[in-house]
VODRENZA-973273 format. One record per residue (C-alpha): chain; residue number from 0; residue in three letters; x, y, z. Coordinates in steps of 0.02 Angstrom, whole numbers. Example, Ala and Ser with C-alpha at 12.3 -4.5 7.8 and 13.67 -1.06 7.14 Angstrom:
2
  chaine  num  residu      xx      yy      zz
       A    0     ALA     615    -225     390
       A    1     SER     684     -53     357
END
This chain:
515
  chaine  num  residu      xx      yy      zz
       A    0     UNK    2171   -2156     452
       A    1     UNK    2296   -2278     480
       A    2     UNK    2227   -2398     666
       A    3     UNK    2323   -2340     808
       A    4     UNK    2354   -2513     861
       A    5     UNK    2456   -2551     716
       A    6     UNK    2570   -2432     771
       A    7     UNK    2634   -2555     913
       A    8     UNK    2597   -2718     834
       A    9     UNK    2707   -2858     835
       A   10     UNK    2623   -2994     722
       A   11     UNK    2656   -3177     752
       A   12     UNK    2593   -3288     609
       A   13     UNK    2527   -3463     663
       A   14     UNK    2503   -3626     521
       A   15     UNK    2363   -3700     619
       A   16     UNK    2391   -3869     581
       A   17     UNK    2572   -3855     624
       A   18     UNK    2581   -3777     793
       A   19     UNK    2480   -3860     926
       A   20     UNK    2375   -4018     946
       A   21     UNK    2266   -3998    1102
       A   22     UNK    2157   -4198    1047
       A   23     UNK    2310   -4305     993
       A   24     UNK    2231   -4317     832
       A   25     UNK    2405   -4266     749
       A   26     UNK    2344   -4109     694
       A   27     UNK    2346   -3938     748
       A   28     UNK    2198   -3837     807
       A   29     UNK    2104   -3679     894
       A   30     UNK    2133   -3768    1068
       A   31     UNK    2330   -3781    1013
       A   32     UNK    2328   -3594     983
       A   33     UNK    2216   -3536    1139
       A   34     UNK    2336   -3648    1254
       A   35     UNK    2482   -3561    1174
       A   36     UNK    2412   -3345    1193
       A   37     UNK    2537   -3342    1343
       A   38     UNK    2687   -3404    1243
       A   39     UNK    2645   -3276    1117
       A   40     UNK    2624   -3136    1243
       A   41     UNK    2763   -3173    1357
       A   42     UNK    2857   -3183    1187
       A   43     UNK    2796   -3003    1173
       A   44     UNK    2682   -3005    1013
       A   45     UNK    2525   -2947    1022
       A   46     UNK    2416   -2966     858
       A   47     UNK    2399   -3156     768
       A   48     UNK    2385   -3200     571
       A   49     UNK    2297   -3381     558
       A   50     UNK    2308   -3460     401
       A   51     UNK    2154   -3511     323
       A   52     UNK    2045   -3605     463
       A   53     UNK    1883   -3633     371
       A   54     UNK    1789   -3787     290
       A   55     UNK    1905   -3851     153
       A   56     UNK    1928   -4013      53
       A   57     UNK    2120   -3937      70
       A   58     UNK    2180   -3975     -89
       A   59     UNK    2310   -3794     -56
       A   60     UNK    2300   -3821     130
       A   61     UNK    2152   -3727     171
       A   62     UNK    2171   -3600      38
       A   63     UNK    2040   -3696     -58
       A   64     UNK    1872   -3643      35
       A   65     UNK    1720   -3723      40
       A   66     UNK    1610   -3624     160
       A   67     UNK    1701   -3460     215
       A   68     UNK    1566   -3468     381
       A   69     UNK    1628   -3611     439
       A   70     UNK    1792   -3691     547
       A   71     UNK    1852   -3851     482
       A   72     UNK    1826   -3991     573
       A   73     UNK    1992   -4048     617
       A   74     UNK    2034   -3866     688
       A   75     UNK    1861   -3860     788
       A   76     UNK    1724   -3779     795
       A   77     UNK    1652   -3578     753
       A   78     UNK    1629   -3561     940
       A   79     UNK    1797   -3610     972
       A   80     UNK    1862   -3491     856
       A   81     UNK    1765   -3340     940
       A   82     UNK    1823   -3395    1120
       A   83     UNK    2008   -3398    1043
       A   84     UNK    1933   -3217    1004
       A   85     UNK    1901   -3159    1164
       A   86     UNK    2054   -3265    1249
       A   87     UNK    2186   -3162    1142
       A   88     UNK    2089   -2992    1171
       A   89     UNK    2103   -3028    1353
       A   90     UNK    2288   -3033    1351
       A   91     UNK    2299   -2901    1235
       A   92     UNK    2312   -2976    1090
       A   93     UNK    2214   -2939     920
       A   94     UNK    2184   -3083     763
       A   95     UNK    2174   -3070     591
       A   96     UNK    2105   -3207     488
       A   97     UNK    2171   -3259     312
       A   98     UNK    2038   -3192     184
       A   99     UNK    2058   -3301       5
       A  100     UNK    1947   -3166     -99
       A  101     UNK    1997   -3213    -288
       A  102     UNK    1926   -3403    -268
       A  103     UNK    1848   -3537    -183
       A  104     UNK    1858   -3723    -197
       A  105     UNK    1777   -3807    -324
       A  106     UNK    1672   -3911    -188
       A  107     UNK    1597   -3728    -143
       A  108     UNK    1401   -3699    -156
       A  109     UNK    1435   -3554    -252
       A  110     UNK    1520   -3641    -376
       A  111     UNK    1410   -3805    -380
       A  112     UNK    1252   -3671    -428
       A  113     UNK    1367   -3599    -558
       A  114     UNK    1402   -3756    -625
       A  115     UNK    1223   -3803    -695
       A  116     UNK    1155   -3783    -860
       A  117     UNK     988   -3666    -815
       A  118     UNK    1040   -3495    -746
       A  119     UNK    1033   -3448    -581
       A  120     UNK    1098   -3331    -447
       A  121     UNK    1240   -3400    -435
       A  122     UNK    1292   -3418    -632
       A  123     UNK    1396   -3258    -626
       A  124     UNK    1483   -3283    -480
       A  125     UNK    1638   -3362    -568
       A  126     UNK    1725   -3322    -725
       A  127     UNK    1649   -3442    -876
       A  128     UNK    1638   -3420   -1057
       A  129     UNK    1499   -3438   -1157
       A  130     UNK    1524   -3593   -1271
       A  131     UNK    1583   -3778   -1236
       A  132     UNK    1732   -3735   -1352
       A  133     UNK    1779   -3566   -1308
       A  134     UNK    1935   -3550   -1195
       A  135     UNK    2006   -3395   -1090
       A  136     UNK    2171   -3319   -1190
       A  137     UNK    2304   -3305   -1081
       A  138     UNK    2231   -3396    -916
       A  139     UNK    2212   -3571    -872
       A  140     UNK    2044   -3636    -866
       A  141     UNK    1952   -3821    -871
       A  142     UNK    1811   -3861   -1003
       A  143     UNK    1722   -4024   -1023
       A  144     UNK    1690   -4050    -824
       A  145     UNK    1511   -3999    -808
       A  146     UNK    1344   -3986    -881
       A  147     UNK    1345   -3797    -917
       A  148     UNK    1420   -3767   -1074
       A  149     UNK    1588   -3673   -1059
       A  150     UNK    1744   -3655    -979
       A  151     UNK    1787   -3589    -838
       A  152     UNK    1941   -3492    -758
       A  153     UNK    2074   -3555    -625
       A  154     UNK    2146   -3430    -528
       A  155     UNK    2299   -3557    -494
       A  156     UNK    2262   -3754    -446
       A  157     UNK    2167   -3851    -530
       A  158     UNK    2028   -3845    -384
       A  159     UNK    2017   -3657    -365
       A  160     UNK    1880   -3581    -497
       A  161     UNK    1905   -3376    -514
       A  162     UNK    1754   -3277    -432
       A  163     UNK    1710   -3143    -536
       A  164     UNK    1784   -2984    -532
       A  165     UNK    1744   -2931    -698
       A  166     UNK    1858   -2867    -831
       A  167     UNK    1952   -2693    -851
       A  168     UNK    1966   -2713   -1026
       A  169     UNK    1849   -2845   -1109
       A  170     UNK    1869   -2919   -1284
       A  171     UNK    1736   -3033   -1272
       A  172     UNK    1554   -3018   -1252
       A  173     UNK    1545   -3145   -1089
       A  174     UNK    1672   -3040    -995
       A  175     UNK    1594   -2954    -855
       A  176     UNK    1582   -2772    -825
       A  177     UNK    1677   -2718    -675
       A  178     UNK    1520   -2624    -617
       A  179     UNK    1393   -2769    -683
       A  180     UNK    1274   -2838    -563
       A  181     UNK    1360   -3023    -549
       A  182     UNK    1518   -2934    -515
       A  183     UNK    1456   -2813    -386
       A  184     UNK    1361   -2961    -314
       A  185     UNK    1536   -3065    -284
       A  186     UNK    1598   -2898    -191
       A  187     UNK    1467   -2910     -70
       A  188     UNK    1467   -3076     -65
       A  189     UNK    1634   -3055       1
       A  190     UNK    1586   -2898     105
       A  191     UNK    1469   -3006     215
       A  192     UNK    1624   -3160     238
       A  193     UNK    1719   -3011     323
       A  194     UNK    1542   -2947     424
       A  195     UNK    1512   -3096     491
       A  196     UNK    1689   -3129     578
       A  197     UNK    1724   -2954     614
       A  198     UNK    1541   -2954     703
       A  199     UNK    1622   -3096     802
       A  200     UNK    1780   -3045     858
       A  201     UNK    1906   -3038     729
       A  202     UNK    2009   -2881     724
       A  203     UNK    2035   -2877     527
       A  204     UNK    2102   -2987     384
       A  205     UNK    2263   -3040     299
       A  206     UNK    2198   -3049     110
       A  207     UNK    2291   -3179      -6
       A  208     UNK    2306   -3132    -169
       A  209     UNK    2246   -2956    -144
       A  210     UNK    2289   -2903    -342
       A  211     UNK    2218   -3025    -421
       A  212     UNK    2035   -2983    -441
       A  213     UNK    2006   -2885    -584
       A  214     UNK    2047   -2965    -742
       A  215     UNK    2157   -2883    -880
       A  216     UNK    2174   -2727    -769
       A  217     UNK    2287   -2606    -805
       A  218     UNK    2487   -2606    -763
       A  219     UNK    2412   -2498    -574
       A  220     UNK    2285   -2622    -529
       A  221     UNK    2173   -2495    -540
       A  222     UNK    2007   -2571    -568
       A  223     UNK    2058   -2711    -442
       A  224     UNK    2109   -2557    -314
       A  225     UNK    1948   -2469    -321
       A  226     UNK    1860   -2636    -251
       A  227     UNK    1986   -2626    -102
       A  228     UNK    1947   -2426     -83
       A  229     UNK    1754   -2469     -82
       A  230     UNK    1793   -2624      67
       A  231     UNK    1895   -2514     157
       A  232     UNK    1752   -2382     162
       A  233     UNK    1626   -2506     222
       A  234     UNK    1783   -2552     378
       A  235     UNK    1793   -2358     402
       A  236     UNK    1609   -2346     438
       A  237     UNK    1556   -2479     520
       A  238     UNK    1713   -2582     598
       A  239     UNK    1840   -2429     609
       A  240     UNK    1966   -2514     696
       A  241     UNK    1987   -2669     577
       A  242     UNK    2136   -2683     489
       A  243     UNK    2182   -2759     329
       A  244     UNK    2352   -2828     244
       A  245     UNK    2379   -2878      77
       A  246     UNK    2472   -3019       4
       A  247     UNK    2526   -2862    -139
       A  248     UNK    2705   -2801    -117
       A  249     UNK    2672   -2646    -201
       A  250     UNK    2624   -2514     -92
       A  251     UNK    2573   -2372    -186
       A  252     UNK    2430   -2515    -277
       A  253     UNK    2413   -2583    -114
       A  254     UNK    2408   -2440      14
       A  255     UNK    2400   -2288     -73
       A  256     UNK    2283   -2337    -215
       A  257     UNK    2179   -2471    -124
       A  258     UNK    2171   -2419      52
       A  259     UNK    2255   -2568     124
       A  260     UNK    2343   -2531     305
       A  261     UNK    2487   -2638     263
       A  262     UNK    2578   -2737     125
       A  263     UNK    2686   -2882     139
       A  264     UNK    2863   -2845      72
       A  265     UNK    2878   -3013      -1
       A  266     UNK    3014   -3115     -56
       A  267     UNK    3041   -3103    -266
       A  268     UNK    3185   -3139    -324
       A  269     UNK    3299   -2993    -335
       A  270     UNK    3181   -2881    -234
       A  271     UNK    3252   -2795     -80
       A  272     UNK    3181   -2904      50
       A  273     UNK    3264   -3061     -46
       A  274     UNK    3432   -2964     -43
       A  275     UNK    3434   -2972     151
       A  276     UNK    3411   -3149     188
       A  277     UNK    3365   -3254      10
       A  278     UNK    3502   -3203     -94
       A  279     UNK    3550   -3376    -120
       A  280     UNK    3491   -3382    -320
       A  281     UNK    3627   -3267    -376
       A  282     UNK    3752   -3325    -482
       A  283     UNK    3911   -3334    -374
       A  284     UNK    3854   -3390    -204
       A  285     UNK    3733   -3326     -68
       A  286     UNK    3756   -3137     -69
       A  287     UNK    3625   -3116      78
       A  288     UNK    3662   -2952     170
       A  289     UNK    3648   -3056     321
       A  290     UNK    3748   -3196     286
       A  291     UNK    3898   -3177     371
       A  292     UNK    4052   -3148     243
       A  293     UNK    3943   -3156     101
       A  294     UNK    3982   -2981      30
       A  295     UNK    3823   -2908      45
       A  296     UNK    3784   -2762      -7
       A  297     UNK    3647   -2660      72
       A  298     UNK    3626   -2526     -54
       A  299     UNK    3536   -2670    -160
       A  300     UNK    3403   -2670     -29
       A  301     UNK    3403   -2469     -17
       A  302     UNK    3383   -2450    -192
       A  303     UNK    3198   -2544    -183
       A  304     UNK    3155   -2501     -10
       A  305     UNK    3168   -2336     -21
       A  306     UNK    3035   -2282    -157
       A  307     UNK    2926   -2386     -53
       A  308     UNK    2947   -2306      80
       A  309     UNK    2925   -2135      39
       A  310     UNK    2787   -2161     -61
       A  311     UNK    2676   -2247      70
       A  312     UNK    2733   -2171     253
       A  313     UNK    2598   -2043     275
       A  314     UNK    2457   -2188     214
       A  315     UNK    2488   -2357     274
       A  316     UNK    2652   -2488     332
       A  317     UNK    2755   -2578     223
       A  318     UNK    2780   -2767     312
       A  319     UNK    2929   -2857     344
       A  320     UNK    2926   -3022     393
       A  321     UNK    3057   -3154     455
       A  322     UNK    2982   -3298     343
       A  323     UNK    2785   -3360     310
       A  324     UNK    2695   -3506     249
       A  325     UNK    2752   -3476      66
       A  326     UNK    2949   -3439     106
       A  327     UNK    3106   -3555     157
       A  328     UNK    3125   -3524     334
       A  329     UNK    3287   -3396     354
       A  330     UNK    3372   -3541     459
       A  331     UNK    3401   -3639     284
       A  332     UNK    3554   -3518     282
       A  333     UNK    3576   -3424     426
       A  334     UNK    3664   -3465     588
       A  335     UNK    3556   -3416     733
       A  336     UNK    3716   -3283     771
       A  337     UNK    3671   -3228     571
       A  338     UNK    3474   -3233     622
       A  339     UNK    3497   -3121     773
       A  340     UNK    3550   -2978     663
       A  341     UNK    3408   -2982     533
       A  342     UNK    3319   -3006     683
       A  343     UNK    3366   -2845     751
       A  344     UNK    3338   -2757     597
       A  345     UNK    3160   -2811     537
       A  346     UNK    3115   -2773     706
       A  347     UNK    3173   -2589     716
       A  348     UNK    3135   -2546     548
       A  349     UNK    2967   -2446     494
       A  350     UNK    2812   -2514     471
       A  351     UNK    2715   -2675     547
       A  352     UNK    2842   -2850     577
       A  353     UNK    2785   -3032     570
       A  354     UNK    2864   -3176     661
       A  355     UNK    2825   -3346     564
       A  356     UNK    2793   -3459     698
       A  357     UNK    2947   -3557     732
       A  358     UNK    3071   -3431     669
       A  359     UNK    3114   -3374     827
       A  360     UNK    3196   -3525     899
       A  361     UNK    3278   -3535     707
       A  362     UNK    3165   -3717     664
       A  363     UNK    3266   -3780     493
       A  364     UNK    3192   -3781     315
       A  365     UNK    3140   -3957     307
       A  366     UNK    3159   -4080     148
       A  367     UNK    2971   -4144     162
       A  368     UNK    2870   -4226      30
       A  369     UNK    2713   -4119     -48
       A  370     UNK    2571   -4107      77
       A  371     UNK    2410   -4036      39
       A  372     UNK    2487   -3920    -112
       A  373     UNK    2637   -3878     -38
       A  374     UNK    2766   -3954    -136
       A  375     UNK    2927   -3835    -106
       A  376     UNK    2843   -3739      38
       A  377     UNK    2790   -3890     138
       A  378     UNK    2978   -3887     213
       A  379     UNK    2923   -3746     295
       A  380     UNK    2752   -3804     364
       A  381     UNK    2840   -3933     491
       A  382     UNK    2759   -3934     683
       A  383     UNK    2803   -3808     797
       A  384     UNK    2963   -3879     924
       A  385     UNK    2915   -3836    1106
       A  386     UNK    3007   -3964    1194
       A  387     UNK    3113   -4124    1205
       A  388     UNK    2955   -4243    1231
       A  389     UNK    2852   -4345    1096
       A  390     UNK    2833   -4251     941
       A  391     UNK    2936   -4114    1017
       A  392     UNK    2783   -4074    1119
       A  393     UNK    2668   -4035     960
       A  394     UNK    2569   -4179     965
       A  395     UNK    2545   -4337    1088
       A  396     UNK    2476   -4445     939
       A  397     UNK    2594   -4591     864
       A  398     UNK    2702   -4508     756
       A  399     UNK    2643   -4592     590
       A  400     UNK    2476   -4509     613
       A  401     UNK    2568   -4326     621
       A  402     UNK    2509   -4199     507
       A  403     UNK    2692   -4176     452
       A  404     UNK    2857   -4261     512
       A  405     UNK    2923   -4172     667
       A  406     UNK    3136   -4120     659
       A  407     UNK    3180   -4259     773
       A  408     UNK    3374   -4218     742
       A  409     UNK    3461   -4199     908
       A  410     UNK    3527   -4012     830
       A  411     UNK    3330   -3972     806
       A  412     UNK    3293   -3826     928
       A  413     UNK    3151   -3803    1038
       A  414     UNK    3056   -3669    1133
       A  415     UNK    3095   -3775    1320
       A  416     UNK    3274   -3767    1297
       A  417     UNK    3302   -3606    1230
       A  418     UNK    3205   -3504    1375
       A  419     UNK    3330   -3580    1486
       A  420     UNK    3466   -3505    1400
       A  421     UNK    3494   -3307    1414
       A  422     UNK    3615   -3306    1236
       A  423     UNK    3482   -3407    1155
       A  424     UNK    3373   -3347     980
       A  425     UNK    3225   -3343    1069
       A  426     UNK    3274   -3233    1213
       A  427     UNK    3358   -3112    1086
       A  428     UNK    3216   -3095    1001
       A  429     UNK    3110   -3068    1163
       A  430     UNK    3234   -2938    1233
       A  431     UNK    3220   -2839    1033
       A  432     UNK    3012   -2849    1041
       A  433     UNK    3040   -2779    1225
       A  434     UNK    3152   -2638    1168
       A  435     UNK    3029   -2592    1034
       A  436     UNK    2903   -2575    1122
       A  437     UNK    3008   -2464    1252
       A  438     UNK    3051   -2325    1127
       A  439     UNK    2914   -2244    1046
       A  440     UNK    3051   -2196     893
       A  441     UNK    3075   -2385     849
       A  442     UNK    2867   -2386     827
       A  443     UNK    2797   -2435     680
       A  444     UNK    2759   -2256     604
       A  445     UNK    2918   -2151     678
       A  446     UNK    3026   -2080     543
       A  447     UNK    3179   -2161     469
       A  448     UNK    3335   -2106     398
       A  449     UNK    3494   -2175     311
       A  450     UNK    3644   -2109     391
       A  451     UNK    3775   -2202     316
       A  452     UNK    3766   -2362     192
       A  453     UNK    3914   -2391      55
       A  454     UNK    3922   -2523     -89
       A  455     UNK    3962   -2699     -15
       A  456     UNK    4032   -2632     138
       A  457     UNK    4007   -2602     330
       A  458     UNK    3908   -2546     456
       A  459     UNK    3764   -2493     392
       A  460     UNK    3701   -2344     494
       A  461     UNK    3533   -2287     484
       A  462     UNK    3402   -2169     603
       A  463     UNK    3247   -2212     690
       A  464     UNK    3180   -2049     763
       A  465     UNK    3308   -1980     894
       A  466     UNK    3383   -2141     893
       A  467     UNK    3550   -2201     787
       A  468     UNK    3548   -2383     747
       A  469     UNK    3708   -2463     660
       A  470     UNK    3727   -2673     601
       A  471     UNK    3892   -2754     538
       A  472     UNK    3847   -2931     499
       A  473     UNK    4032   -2953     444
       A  474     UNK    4150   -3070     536
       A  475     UNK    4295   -2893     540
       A  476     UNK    4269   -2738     668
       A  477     UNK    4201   -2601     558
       A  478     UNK    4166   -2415     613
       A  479     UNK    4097   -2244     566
       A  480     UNK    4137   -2083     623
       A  481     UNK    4044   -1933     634
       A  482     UNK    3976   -1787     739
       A  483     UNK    3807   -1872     775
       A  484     UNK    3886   -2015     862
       A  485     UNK    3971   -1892     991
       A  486     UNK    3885   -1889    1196
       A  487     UNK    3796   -2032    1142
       A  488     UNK    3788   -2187    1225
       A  489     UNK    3752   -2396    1186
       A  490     UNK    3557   -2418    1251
       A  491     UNK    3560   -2622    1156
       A  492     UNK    3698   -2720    1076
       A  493     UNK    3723   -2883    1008
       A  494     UNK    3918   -2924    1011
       A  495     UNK    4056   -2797    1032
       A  496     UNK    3991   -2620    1018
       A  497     UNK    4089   -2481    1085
       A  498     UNK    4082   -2283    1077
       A  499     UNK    4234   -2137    1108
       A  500     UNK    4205   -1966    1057
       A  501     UNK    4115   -1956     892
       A  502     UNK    4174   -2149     834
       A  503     UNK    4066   -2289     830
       A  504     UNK    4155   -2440     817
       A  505     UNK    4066   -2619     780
       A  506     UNK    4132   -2791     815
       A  507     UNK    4099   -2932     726
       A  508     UNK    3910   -2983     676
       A  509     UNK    3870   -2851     799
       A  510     UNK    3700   -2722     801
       A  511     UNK    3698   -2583     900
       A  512     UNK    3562   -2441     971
       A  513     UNK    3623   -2256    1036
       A  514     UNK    3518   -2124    1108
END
């Protein structure tokens, strides 16, 4: 069973400490996001991802957590968090929190138990080896740091100890089980973090990381699937209208193995996604689909998509996004005439979209210093733009006390401006959430078809139900002909779109809709 809500879900994902400062503290928080739900719903989306809100030291921005029942400080407070809750239900809106499953900061109680010499309930909870001098083949770990003898295992920084999973296929006698009492205790452990929000208010849970549980699993993930099969039963039975998404891009591990609703499509180099709007690592220029002139050629993306696709339809929704918390914003490249178009097409395509906060008033890739693990990704973490004022309405603090510099640059776009002006990015994108939501074939689960797509050439034509859907992102007038194109007529266009007999013909950087 795939949630019925999904099926019409337009996500909008929000960096809490980047989009709205209700105390002038400089930082973002709940308040921020509550005295934003209208902006999101007049927008038109109506589910939220928050990135990680709880108790953190924040060594990887909140990704780091110390006590998973808990709102940090500088965001609020738990009550705040369920009134945020029942403020976005009221509007229609559902929220997903960000679930870090694979490890906790090292400041975590968990871990501080685990840490001591005499055993204790908590000694299994992360990955350790049994000696002083024994290391972990093949994975970083630390040794030397604390009193019990052994090392233990990062799951990436430096602050973020592995819980214990267990191991698929063990070649030493302190590797875990998958079915051994520490491990199964770490599962539930993690089944009552999800309880205990979902008995609050939340509607489900992005999960970062999603494959990484299981050590030395096989090349399927299967061991680390099965734990997501066994959470998703416990959802089915007692919270049936939870959703989950993985941080996996691998649907059939993801979806059809592990029961997850949806999977991120993510952006790896030379994947499909990348070819539509990253493409910018290729020897030879950017070759982005979507940047105008660039040669693109959509069959790249076809070629990955595709499998994808039909392996997963009839279980669960592959996820497009237009950027997140981990990705250069698609206005590093694109024009906002370029951003219109992928625009258009990641939100008429299957599945479940995300808007990254920001992205749809095209906020720049920023060249920011490293802040709170960032490094690369922190130039897209900068505050959300609403208007011309202090901080570009963000924050009324001094601006040295901001949680990251604001794009003061008289080019910097911002959400005041923009709603004033019908041509704008922001009232594009409005108008294509509104005609998704119109047409019940443009829905997340209605079927899709490719009805025309050559090598490094134009339009590409594709099906959404009853409805034909064509995009030239090239700066020439393109066209296709053919009998399915005849007694139909232009519902939405962006640019010159025009139809005579059975010829569709597409002006430049130009998307069109015919029923």
């Amino acid at each position: 069973m795939v949630q019925d809500w999904l099926n019409e879900a337009v996500f909008y994902e929000i960096y809490p400490q980047s989009f709205r400062d209700s105390d002038g503290d400089g930082i973002g928080d709940l308040q921020g996001i509550i005295d934003s739900l209208d902006y999101i719903n007049n927008l038109g989306c109506n589910a939220l991802w928050i990135n990680p809100c709880f108790d953190s030291p924040f060594m990887d921005a909140g990704y780091d957590v110390r006590d998973y029942k808990k709102v940090a400080e500088r965001y609020g407070t738990n009550e705040d968090l369920y009134r945020l809750f029942g403020e976005a239900h009221s509007r229609g809106i559902r929220v997903l929190l960000d679930l870090v499953p694979g490890h906790t900061s090292d400041q975590h109680p968990w871990f501080l138990e685990s840490c001591k010499a005499e055993e204790n309930e908590y000694s299994g909870r992360y990955v350790w080896t049994s000696a002083a001098f024994e290391g972990i083949a093949d994975h970083p770990y630390i040794s030397g740091m604390k009193e019990r003898a052994g090392s233990y295992m990062l799951n990436f920084f430096a602050s973020q100890p592995a819980l214990n999973y267990g191991w698929l296929n063990r070649t030493e006698k302190w590797m875990s089980a998958v079915d051994s009492p520490e491990v199964l205790a770490t599962r539930e452990a993690i089944k009552d973090v999800m309880r205990f929000w979902l008995d609050r208010g939340c509607d489900g849970f992005r999960v970062d990381m999603a494959d990484s549980l299981v050590k030395n699993d096989d090349s399927d993930k299967s061991a680390t699937a099965a734990i997501w099969r066994d959470i998703r039963g416990m959802l089915d039975r007692d919270y049936p209208d939870a959703a989950l998404v993985s941080e996996w891009s691998n649907p059939y591990q993801s979806i059809c193995l592990g029961g997850f609703h949806m999977d991120f499509y993510l952006d790896h180099h030379g994947n499909g996604y990348n070819t539509l709007l990253r493409d910018y690592e290729t020897p030879g220029g950017d070759r982005s689909f979507f940047k105008k002139d660039s040669g693109g050629d959509i069959l790249r993306f076809l070629k990955d998509y595709l499998p994808k696709y039909e392996v997963s339809k009839d279980r669960g929704y592959i996820s497009m996004f237009t950027c997140n918390h981990d990705t250069p914003r698609p206005a590093a490249t694109l024009s906002p005439d370029e951003l219109k178009l992928a625009y258009a097409f990641i939100l008429t395509m299957p599945g479940v979209p995300f808007i990254y906060y920001g992205d749809e008033i095209g906020m720049k890739y920023l060249d920011l210093p490293t802040k709170e693990g960032g490094y690369q990704r922190t130039g897209s973490r900068s505050p959300m733009q609403w208007d011309g004022t202090v901080n570009r309405g963000f924050s009324s603090a001094d601006p040295d006390r901001i949680y990251l510099p604001v794009d003061c640059s008289p080019e910097a776009p911002d959400v005041q401006r923009q709603l004033s002006d019908p041509h704008s990015l922001l009232n594009e994108t409005k108008r294509l959430i509104s005609l998704r939501k119109a047409h019940s074939d443009l829905l997340a689960s209605s079927s899709f078809s490719v009805i025309h797509a050559e090598e490094s050439a134009y339009p590409f034509v594709y099906g959404r139900g009853s409805l034909i859907l064509s995009v030239n992102p090239s700066s020439g007038t393109t066209s296709f002909s053919d009998a399915s194109i005849l007694c139909r007529k232009v519902i939405y266009s962006i640019g010159d779109v025009s139809t005579e007999g059975n010829l569709l013909t597409m002006g430049p950087q130009s998307f069109a809709v015919l029923s």
